[in-house]
FILOTI-891096 format. One line per 2 residues: number of its first residue (from 1); for each residue x, y, z of N, C-alpha, C. Coordinates in Angstrom, 3 decimals, always signed. Layout:
BEGIN
NUM	X:Y:Z:X:Y:Z:X:Y:Z  ...
end
This chain:
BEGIN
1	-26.725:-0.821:-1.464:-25.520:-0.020:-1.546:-25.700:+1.090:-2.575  -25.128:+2.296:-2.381:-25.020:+3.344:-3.211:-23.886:+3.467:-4.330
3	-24.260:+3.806:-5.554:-23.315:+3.854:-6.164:-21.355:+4.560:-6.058  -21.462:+5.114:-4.369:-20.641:+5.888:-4.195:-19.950:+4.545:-3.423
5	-20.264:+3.720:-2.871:-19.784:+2.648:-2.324:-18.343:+2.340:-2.991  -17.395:+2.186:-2.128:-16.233:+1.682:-2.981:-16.028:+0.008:-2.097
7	-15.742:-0.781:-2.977:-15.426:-1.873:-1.962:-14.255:-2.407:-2.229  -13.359:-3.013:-1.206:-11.806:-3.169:-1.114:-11.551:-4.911:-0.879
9	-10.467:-5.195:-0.964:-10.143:-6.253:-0.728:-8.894:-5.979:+0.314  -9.096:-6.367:+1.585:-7.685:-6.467:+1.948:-6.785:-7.421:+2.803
11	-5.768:-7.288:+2.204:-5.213:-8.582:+2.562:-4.047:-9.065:+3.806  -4.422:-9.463:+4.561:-3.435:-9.658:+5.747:-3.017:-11.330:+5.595
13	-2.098:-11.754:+6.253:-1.585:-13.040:+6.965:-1.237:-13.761:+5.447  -1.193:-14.717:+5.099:-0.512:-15.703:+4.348:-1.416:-15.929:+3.338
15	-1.197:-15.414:+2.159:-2.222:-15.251:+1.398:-1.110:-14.854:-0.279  -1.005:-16.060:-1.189:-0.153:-15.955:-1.877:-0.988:-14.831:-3.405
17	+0.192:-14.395:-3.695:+0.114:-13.743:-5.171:-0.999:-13.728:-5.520  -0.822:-15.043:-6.080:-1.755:-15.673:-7.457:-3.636:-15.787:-6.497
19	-3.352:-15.664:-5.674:-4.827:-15.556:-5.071:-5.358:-14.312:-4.788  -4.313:-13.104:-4.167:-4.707:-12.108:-4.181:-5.362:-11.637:-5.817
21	-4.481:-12.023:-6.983:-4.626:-11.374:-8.266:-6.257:-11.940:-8.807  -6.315:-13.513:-8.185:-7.725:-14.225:-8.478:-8.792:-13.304:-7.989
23	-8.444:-12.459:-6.756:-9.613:-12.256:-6.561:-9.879:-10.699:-7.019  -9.781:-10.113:-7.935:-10.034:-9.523:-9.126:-10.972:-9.603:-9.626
25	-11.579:-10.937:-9.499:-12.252:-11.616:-10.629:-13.661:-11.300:-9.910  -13.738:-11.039:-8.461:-14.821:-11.197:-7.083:-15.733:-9.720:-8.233
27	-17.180:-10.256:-8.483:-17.933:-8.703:-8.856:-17.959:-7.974:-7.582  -17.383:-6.449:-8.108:-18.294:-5.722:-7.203:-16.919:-5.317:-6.542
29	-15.327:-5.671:-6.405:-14.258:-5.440:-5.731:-13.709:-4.234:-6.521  -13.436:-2.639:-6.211:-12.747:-2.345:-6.515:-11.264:-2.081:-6.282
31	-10.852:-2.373:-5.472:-9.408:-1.901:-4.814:-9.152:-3.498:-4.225  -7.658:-3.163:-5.001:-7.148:-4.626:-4.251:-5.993:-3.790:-3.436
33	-5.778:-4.201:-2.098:-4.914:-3.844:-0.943:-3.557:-4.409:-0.957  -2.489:-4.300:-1.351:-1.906:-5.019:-0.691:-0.844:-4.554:+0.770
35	-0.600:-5.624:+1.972:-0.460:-5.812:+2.739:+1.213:-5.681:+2.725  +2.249:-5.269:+2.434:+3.656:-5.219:+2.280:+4.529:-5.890:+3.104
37	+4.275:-5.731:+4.676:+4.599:-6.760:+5.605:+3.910:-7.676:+5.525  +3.200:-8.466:+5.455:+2.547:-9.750:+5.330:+2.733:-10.117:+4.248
39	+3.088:-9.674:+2.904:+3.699:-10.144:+1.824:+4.789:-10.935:+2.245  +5.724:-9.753:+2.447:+7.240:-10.482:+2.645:+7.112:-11.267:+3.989
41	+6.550:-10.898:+4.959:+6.294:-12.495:+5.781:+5.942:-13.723:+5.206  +5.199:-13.881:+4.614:+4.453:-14.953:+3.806:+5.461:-15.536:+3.033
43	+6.047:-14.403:+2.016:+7.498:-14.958:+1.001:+8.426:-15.482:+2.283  +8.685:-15.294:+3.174:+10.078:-16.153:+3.961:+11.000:-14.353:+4.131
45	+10.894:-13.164:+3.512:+11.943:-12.558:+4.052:+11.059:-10.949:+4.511  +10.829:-11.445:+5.388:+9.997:-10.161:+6.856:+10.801:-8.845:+6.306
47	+10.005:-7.792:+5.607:+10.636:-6.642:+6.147:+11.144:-5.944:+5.127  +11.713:-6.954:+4.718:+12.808:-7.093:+3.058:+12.041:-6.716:+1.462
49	+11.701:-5.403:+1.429:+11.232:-4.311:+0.885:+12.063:-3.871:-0.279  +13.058:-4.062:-0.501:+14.248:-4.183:-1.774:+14.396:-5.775:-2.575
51	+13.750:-6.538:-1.589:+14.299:-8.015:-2.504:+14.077:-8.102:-3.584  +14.604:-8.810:-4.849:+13.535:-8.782:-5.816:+12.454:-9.350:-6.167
53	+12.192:-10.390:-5.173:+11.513:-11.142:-5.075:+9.696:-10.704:-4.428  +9.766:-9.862:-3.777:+8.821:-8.867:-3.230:+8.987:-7.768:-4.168
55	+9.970:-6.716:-4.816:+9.354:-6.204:-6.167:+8.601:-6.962:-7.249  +8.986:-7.749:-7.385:+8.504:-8.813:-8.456:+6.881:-9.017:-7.842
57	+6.326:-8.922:-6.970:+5.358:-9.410:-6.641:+4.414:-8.545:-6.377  +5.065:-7.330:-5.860:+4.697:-6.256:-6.351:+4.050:-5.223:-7.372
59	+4.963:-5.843:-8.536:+5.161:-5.453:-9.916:+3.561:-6.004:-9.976  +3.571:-7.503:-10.546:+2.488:-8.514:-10.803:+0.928:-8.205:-9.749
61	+1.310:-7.509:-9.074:-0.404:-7.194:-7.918:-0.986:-6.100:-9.046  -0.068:-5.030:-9.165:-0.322:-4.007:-9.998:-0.567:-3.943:-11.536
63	-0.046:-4.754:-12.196:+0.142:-5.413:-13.672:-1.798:-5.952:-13.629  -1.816:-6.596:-12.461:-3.336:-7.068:-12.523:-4.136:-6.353:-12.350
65	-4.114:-5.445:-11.723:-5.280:-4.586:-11.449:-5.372:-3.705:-12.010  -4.529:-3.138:-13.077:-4.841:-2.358:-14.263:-5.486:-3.091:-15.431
67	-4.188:-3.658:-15.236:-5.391:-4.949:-16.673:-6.787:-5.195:-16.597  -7.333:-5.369:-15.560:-8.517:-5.546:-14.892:-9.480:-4.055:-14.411
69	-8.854:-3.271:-14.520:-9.510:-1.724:-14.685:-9.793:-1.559:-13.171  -9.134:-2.151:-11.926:-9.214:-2.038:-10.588:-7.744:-0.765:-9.944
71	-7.652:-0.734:-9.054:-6.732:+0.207:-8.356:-6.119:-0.465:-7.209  -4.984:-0.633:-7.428:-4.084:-0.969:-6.817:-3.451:-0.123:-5.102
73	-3.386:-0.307:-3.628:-3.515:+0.278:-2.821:-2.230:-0.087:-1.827  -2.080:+0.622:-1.605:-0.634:+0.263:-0.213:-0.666:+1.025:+0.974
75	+0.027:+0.952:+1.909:+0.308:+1.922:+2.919:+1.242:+2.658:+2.581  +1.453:+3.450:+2.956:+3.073:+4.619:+2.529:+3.262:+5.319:+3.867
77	+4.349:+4.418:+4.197:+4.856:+5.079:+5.211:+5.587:+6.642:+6.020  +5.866:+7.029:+4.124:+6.837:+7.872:+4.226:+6.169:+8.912:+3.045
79	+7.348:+10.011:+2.774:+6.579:+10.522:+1.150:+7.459:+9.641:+0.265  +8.727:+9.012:+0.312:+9.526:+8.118:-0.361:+9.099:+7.137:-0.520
81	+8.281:+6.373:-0.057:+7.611:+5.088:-0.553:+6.315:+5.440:-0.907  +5.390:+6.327:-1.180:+4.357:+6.677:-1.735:+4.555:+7.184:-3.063
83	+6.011:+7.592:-3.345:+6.092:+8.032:-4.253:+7.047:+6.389:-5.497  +7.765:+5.924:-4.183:+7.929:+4.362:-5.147:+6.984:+3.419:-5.453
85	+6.047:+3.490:-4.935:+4.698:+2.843:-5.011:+3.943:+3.306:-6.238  +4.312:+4.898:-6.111:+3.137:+5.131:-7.391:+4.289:+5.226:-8.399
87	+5.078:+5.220:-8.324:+5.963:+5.131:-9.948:+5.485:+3.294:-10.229  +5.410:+2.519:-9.324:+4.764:+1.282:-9.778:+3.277:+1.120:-10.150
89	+2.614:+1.915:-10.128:+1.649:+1.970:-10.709:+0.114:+1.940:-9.318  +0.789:+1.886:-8.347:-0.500:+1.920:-7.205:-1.075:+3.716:-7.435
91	-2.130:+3.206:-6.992:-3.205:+4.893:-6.884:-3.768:+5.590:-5.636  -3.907:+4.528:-5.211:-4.247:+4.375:-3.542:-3.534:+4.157:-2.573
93	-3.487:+5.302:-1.706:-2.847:+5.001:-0.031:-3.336:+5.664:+1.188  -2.881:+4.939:+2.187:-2.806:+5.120:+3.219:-1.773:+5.801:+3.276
95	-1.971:+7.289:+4.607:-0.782:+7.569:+4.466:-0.346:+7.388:+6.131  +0.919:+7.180:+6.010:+1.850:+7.010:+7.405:+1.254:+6.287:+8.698
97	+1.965:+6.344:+9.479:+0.934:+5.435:+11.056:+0.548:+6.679:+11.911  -0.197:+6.586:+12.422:-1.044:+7.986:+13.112:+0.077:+8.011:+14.243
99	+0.597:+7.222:+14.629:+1.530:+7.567:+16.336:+2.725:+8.921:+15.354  +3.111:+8.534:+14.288:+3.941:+8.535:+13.438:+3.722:+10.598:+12.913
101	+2.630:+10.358:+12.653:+1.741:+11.945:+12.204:+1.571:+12.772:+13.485  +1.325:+12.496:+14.365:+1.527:+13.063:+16.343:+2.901:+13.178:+16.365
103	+4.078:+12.549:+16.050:+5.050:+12.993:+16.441:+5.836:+14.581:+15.896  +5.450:+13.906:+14.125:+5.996:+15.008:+13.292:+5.355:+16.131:+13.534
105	+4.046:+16.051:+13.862:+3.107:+17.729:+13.769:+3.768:+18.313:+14.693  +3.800:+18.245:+16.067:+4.780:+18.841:+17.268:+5.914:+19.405:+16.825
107	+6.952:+18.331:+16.050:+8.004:+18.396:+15.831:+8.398:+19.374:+14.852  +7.827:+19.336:+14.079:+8.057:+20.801:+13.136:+7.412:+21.366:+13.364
109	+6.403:+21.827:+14.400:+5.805:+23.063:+14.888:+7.149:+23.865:+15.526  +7.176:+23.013:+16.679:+8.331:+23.327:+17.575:+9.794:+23.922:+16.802
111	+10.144:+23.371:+15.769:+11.372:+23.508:+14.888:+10.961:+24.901:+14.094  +9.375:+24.855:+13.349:+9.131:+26.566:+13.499:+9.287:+27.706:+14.258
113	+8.508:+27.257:+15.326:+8.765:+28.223:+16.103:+10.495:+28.813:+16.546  +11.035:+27.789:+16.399:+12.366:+28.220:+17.274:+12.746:+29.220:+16.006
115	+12.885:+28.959:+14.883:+13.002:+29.138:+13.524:+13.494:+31.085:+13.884  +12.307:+31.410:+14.380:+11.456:+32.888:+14.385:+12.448:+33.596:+15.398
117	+13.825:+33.099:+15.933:+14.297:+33.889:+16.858:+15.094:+34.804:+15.715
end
């Protein structure tokens, strides 16, 4: 591997906290992922993105991976949750769902153009 190599951890399906934060510890991991829907699936409330119970867990993914000199990663669906994400301290994202990026490009093309009458 080249030193440009970045390597990730990421995390899908039922996979609690305290294990994601363990594996920190893996040499050689820089980016820990976390999974936001499969979080709150896993906790019991699907979806549920305000609980405090999923901030809280939230909070603690990120708390670790600074402490640990790693980078913390999410999806961001929106520019509003990329930007609540990084006031929590994530560095890394994904941005939006590609069906999601096809719709908008059209859509404010089209909303330009009309713009110009």
């Amino acid at each position: 591997m080249s030193e440009t190599t970045l390597k990730q951890r990421i995390h899908a399906g039922e996979m609690p906290v305290g294990t994601m934060v363990f594996e920190l510890f893996v040499p050689g991991v820089d980016v820990l992922w976390l999974g936001h829907f499969d979080l709150t699936n896993f906790m019991g409330i699907p979806g549920q993105f305000e609980h405090p119970d999923f901030v809280a867990a939230v909070k603690i993914v990120v708390a670790a991976a600074q402490r640990h000199g790693k980078v913390a990663a999410v999806m961001a669906s929106c520019d509003d949750w990329a930007k609540r994400f990084h006031d929590f301290g994530y560095r890394m994202f994904a941005y939006s769902l590609d069906i999601l990026l096809y719709q908008r490009a059209p859509t404010s093309g089209i909303q330009n153009l009309r713009a110009l009458r």
